[in-house]
C-alpha positions as CSV (number, residue, x, y, z in Angstrom):
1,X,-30.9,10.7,-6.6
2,X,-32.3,9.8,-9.9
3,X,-33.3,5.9,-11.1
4,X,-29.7,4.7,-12.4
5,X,-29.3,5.2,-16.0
6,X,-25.6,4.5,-17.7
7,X,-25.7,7.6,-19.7
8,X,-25.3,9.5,-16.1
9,X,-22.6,7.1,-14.3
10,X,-20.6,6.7,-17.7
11,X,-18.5,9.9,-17.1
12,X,-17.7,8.9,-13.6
13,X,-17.0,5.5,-14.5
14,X,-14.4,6.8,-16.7
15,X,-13.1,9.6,-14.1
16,X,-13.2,6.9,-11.2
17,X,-10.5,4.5,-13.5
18,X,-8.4,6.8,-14.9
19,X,-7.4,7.8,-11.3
20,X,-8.0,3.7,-10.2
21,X,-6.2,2.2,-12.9
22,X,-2.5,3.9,-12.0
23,X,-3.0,2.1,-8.6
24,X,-4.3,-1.2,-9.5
25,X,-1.0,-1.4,-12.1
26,X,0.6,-0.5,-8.8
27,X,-1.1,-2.5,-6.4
28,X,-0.8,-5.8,-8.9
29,X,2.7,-4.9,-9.2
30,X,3.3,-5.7,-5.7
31,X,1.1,-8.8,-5.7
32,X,3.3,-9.9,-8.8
33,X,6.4,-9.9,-6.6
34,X,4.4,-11.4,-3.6
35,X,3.2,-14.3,-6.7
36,X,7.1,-14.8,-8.0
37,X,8.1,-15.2,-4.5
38,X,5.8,-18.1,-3.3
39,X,6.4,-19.7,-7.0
40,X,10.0,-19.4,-7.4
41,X,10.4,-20.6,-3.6
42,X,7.7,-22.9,-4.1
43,X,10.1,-24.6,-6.4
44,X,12.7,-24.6,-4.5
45,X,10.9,-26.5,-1.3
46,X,7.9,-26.7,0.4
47,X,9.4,-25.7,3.3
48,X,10.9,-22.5,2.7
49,X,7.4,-21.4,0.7
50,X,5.8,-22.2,4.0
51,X,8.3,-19.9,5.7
52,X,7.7,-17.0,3.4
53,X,4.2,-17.4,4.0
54,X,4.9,-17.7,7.9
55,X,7.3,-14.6,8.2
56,X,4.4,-12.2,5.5
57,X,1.5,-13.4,7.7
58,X,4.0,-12.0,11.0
59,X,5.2,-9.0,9.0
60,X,2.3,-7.3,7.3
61,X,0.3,-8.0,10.3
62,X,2.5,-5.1,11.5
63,X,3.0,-3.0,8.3
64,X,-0.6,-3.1,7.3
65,X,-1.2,-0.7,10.2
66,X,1.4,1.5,9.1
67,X,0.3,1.3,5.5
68,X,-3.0,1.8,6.3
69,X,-2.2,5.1,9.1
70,X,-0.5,6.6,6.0
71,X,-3.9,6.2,4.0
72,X,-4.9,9.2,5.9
73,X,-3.0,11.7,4.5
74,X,-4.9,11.5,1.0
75,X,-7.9,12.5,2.3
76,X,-6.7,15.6,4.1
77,X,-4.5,16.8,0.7
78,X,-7.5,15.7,-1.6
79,X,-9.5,18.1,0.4
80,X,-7.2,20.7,0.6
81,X,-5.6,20.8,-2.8
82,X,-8.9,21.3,-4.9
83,X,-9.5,24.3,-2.4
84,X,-6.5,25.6,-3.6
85,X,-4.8,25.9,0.1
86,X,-1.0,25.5,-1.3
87,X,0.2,26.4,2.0
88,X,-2.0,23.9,4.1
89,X,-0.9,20.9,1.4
90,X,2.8,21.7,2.3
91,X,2.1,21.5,5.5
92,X,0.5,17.9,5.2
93,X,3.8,16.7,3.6
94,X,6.3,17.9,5.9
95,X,4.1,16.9,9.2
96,X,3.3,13.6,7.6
97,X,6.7,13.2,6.8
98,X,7.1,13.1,10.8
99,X,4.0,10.8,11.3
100,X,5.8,8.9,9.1
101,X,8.8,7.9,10.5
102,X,7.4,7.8,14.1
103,X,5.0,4.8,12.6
104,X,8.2,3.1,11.0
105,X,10.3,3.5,14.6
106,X,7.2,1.6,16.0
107,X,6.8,-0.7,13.3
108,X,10.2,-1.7,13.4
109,X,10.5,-1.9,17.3
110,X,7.6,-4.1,17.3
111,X,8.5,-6.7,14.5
112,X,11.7,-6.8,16.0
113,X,10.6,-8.2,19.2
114,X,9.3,-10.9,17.7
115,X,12.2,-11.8,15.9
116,X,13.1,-14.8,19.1
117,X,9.5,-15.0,20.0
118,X,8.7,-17.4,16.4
119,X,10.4,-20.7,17.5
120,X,7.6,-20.5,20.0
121,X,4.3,-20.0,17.2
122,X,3.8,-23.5,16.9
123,X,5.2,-23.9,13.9
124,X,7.7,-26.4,12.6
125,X,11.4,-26.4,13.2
126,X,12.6,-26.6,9.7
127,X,10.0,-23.7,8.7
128,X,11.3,-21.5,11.8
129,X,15.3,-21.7,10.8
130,X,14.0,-20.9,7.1
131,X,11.7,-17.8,7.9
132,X,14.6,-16.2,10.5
133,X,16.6,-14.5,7.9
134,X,14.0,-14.0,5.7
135,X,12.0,-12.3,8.2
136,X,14.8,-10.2,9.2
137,X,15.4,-8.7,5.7
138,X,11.6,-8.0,5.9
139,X,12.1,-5.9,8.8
140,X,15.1,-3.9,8.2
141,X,13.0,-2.9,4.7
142,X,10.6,-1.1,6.8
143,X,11.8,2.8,6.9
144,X,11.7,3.2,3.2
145,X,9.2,0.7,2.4
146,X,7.0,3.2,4.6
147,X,8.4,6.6,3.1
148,X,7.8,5.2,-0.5
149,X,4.1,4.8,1.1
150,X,3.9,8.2,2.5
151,X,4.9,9.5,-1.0
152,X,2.2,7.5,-2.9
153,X,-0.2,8.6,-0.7
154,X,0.6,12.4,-0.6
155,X,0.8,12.0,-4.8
156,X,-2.6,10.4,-4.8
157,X,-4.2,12.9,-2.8
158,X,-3.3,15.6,-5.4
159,X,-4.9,13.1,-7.8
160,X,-1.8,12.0,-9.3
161,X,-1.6,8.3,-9.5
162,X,1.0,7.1,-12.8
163,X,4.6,8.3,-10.7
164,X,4.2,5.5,-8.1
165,X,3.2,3.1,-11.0
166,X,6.1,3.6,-13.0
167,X,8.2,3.1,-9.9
168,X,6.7,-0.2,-8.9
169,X,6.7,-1.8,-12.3
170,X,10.8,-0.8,-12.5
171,X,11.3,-1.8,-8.6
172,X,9.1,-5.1,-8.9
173,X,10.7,-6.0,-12.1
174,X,14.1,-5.2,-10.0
175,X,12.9,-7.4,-7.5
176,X,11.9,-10.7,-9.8
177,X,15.1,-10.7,-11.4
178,X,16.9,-10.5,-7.9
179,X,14.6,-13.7,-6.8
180,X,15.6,-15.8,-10.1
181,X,19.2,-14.7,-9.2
182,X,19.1,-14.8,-5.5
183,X,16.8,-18.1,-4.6
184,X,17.8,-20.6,-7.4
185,X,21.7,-19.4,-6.9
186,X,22.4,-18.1,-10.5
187,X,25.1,-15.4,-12.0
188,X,27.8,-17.3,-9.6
189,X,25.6,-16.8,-6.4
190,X,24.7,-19.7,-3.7
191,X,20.9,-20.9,-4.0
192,X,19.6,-19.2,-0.9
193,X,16.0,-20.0,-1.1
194,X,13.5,-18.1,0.8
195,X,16.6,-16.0,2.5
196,X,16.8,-14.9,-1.4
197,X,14.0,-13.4,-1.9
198,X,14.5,-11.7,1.4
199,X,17.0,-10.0,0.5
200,X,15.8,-9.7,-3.4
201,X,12.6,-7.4,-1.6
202,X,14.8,-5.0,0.9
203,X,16.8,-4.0,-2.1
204,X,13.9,-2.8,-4.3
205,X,12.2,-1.2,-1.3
206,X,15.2,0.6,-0.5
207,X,15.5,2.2,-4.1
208,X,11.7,2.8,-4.4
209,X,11.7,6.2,-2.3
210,X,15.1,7.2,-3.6
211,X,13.6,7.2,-7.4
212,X,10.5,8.6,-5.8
213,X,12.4,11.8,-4.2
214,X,14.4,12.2,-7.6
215,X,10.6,12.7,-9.6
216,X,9.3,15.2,-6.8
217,X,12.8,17.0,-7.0
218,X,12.5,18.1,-10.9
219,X,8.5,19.0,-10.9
220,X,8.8,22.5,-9.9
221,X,5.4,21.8,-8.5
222,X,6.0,18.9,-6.5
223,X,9.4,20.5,-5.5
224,X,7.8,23.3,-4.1
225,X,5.6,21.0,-1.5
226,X,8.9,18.6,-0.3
227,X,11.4,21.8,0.3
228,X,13.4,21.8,4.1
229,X,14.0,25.3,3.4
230,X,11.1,26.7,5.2
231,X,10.9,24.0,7.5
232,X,9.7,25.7,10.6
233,X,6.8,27.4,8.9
234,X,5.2,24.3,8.2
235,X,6.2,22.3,11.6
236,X,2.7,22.2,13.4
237,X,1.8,20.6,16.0
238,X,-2.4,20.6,15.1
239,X,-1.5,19.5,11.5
240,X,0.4,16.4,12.6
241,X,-2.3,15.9,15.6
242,X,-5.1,15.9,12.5
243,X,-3.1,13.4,10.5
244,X,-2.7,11.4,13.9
245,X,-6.8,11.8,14.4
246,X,-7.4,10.2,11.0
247,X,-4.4,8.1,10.3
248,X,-4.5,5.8,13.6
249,X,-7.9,4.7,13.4
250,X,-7.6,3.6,9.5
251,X,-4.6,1.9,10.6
252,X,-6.2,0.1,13.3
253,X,-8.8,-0.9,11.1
254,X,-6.1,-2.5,8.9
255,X,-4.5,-3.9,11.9
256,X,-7.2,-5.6,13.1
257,X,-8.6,-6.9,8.9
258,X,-5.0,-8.2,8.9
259,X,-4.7,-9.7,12.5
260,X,-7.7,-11.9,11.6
261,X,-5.8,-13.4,8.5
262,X,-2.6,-13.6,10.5
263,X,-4.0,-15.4,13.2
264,X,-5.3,-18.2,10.9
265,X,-1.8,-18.1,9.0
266,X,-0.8,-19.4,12.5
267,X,-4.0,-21.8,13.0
268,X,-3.5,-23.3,10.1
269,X,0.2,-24.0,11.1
270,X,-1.1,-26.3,13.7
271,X,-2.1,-28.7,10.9
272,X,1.2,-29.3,9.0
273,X,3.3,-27.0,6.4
274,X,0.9,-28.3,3.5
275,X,-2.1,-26.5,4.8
276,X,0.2,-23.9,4.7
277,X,1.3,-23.7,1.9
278,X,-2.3,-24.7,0.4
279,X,-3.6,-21.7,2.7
280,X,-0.9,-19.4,1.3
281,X,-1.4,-20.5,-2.5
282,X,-5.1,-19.8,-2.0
283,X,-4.0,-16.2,0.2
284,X,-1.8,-15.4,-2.8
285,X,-4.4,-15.2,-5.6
286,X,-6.8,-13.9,-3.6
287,X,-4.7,-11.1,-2.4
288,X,-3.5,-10.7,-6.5
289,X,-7.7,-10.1,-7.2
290,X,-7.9,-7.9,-4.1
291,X,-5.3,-5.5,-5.8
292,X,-7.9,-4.1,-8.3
293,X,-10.5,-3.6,-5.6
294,X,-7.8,-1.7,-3.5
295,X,-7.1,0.1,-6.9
296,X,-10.8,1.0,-6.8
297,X,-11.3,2.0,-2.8
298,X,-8.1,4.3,-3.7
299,X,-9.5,6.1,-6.7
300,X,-12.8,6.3,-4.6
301,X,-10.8,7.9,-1.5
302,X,-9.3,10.2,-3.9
303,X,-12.9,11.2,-5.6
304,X,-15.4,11.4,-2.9
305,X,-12.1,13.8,-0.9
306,X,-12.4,15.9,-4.2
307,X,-15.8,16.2,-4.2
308,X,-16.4,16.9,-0.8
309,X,-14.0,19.3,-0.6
310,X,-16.1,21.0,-3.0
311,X,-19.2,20.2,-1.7
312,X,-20.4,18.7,-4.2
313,X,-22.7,16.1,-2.5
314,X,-24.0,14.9,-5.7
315,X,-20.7,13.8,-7.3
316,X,-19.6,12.7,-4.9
317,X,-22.7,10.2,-4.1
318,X,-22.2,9.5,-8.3
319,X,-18.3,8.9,-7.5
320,X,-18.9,6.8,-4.6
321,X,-21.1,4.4,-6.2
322,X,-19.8,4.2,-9.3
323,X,-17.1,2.5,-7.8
324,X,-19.2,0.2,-6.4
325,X,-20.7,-0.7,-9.8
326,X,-16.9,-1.2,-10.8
327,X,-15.6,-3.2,-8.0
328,X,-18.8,-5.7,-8.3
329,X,-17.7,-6.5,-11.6
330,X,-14.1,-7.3,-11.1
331,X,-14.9,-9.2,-8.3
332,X,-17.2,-11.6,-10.3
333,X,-15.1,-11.5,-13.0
334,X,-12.4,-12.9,-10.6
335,X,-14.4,-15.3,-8.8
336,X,-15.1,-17.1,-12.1
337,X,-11.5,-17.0,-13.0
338,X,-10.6,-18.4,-9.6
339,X,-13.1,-21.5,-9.6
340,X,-12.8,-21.9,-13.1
341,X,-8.9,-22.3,-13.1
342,X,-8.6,-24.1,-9.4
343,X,-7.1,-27.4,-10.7
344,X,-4.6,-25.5,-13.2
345,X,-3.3,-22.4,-10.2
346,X,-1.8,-25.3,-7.9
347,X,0.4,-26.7,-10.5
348,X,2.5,-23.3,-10.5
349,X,3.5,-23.0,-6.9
350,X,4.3,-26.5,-6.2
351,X,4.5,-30.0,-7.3
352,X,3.4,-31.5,-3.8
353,X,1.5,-34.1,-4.3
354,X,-0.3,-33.6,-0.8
355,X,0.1,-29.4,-1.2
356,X,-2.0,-29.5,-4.8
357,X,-5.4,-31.3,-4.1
358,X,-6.1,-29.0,-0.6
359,X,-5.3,-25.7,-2.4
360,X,-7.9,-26.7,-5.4
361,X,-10.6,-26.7,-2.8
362,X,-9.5,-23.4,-0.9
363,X,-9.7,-21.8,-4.5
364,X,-13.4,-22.3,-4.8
365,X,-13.5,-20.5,-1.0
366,X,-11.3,-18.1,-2.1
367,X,-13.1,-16.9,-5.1
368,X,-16.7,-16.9,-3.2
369,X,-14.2,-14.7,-0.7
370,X,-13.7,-12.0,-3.3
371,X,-17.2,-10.2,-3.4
372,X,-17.6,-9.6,0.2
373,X,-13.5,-8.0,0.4
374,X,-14.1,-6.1,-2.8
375,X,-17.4,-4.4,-1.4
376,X,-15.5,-4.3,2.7
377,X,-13.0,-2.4,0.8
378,X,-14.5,-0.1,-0.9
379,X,-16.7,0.6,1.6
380,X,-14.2,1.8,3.8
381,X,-13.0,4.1,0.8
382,X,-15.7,5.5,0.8
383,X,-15.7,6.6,4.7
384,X,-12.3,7.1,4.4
385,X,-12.8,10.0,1.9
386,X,-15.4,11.8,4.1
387,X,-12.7,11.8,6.7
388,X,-15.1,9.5,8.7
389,X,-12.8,6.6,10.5
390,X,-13.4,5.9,14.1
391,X,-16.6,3.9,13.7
392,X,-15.1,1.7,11.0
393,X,-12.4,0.6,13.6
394,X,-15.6,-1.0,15.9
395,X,-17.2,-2.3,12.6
396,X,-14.0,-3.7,11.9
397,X,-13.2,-5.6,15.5
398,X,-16.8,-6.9,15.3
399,X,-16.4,-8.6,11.9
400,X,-12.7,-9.5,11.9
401,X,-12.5,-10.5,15.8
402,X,-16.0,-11.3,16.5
403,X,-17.1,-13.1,13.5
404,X,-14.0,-14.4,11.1
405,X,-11.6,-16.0,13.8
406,X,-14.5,-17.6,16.1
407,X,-16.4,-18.8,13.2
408,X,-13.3,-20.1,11.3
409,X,-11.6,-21.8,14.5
410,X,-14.9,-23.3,15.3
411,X,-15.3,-24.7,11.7
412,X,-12.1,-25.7,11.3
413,X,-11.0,-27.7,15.2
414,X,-14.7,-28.4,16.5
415,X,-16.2,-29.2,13.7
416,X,-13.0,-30.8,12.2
417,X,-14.2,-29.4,8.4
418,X,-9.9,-28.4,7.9
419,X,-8.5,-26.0,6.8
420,X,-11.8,-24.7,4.5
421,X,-13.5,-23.2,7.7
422,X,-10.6,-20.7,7.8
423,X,-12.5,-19.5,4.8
424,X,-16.2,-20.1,6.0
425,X,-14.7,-17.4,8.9
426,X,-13.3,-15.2,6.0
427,X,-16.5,-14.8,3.9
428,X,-19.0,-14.3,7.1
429,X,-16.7,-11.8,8.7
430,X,-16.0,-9.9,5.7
431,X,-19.5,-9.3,4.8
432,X,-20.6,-8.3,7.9
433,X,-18.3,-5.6,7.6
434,X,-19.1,-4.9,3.6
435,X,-22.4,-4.5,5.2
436,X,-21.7,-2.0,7.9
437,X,-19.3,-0.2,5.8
438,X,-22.0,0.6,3.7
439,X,-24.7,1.4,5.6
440,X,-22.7,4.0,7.3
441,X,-21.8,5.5,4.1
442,X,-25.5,6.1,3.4
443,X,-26.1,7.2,6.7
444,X,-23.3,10.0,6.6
445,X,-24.2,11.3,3.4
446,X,-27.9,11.9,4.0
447,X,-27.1,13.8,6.9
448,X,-24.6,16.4,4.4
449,X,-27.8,16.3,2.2
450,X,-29.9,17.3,5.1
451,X,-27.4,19.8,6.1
452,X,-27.4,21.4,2.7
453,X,-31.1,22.3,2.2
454,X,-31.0,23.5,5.7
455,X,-28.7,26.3,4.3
């Protein structure tokens, strides 16, 4: 490939947001809600924001492997749809429609096991009786939280990235309103605190795939894909054994990225609810930042499948980097934001006195965090559009098992630095991973080069 020049990465800087823009709105959306919920129940007490950050920690530990199994149905429409092979991106919906639900039956049965398993995490009492109910609401949200995925995912991998958007602004707007109402007791209601915003988030995830099925119904297009009419044609058993080949091992790697964060979620609970909750209001913004990276690594999936599918190897090197180049920015951009704000970002969660000072100091870890998960992230984007996921899921239990939790339990408990070497963990074990993510990329595509010119 030629020396970079902008002139040459300008037009795919502009393809690469248009597509990654949709998805950040969507993706901050969600982060938004996530934002309202630890500052409205913040608020109300210490406790039950330590709760909501307890019973996330437990519950996207689970749903971030189904989230992330789902991610592999845009790369197998992406591919297919720019081939123009109608037939074969039917059959993606309606077999990943079953992949679909099979995940949510597991998901569901998992996180409901550990419903009488939390009085025994080690965290305390008054936490526990606050994160019960709220945690409960969580799960019974997880069929169509998990449709509403399968539908984003299938939209994206036709390059369409503005219908879930639209959806989550309404929904998460839904959702905020339902948390003033719900957790503060307004409108004639009982203040409910974190049990509020339980119930506040399974309502909008319930109506998110219903508005989503009511779009696909009136594009004749879209329509076409989603029909039952047929539904024997498309049934296949290969299909949905492809989907399972690529979905589980992205979901893995999500599994194990989040098991690494969950497990110090727990750590840190050991110390006392105000780590917590200085832990969570440090998790929060960082997780708020890591929204236009995942924004990024989506558009990037959704490229590199395009251009690979047209075997364009080119493009899609120009596509995958320029991505790069994007994510880079936003993540320095957001680490000076992060350090520069630190003293000011406490003040909106909580006025703890001993919460405020602890989460100043995990700020400037947290911001320092973002360029190693924006590059980890789009990295595995960028394999995840070649259809290349099995070796991630090793590079990911090396850096998130063998690297983040040793390194941060060691920091924090041996060498007694607190709560901060939770974040010492998070920075080494994410980079590793940035690193190998990378590296692989290059790897893979120099052997399609090689490939090519020996046609």
């Amino acid at each position: 490939m030629k020396k970079y020049s902008f002139s040459t990465y300008l037009p795919f800087y502009r393809r690469n947001l248009a597509i990654a823009l949709p998805v950040v709105l969507t993706q901050l959306g969600g982060a938004l809600v996530g934002l309202f919920d630890m500052i409205m129940v913040g608020h109300y007490s210490t406790a039950d924001m330590a709760a909501v950050s307890f019973s996330n920690a437990l519950f996207f530990t689970v749903m971030t492997f189904g989230m992330g199994a789902l991610m592999g149905i845009t790369p197998l429409v992406g591919y297919v749809y720019v081939r123009g092979e109608t037939d074969n991106v039917r059959s993606y919906w309606t077999n990943g429609l079953v992949f679909c639900l099979i995940i949510a039956a597991v998901c569901s049965i998992l996180l409901f096991i550990c419903i009488p398993l939390l009085p025994y995490m080690g965290q305390e009492q008054v936490v526990i009786e606050k994160a019960l109910p709220y945690f409960v609401c969580c799960v019974l949200s997880i069929f169509p939280f998990m449709l509403f995925c399968l539908q984003k995912q299938f939209l994206e991998g036709l390059g369409n990235t503005i219908v879930a958007t639209v959806i989550a602004v309404i929904m998460n707007g839904l959702n905020i309103f339902l948390n003033y109402i719900l957790i503060f007791g307004k409108l004639g209601f009982s203040p409910m605190g974190a049990t509020g915003a339980g119930i506040a988030s399974l309502i909008s995830r319930c109506l998110m795939p219903l508005c989503f099925m009511v779009v696909m119904y009136r594009s004749k297009q879209w329509r076409f894909y989603i029909q039952f009419s047929r539904l024997k044609e498309v049934l296949s058993a290969i299909k949905l054994k492809e989907i399972t080949k690529i979905g589980m091992p992205i979901g893995g790697q999500t599994l194990l990225e989040t098991v690494g964060f969950t497990a110090t979620f727990v750590m840190v609970g050991w110390i006392n609810k105000e780590a917590i909750a200085a832990h969570q209001i440090a998790n929060q913004m960082a997780d708020l930042t890591f929204m236009i990276s995942l924004g990024i690594g989506a558009a990037t999936t959704i490229r590199v499948s395009h251009q690979y599918g047209l075997g364009d190897i080119q493009s899609l090197k120009r596509a995958a980097y320029a991505s790069v180049h994007l994510g880079l920015f936003m993540s320095f951009l957001g680490m000076i934001l992060m350090i520069g704000l630190r003293k000011f970002i406490p003040l909106m969660f909580t006025t703890d006195e001993a919460v405020i000072p602890l989460a100043s100091k995990l700020l400037v870890y947290a911001g320092i965090f973002q360029l190693s998960d924006g590059l980890q992230c789009i990295g595995a984007s960028m394999l995840r559009g070649l259809k290349d996921v099995r070796m991630p899921v090793i590079f990911a239990a090396i850096a998130y098992l063998g690297i983040s939790l040793p390194t941060g339990y060691l920091c924090t408990f041996t060498l007694n630095i607190g709560v901060e070497g939770m974040w010492i963990g998070f920075i080494l074990g994410l980079s590793t991973a940035a690193v190998l993510f990378h590296w692989r990329f290059h790897l893979l595509v120099r052997r399609l080069e090689k490939r090519q010119l020996a046609v």
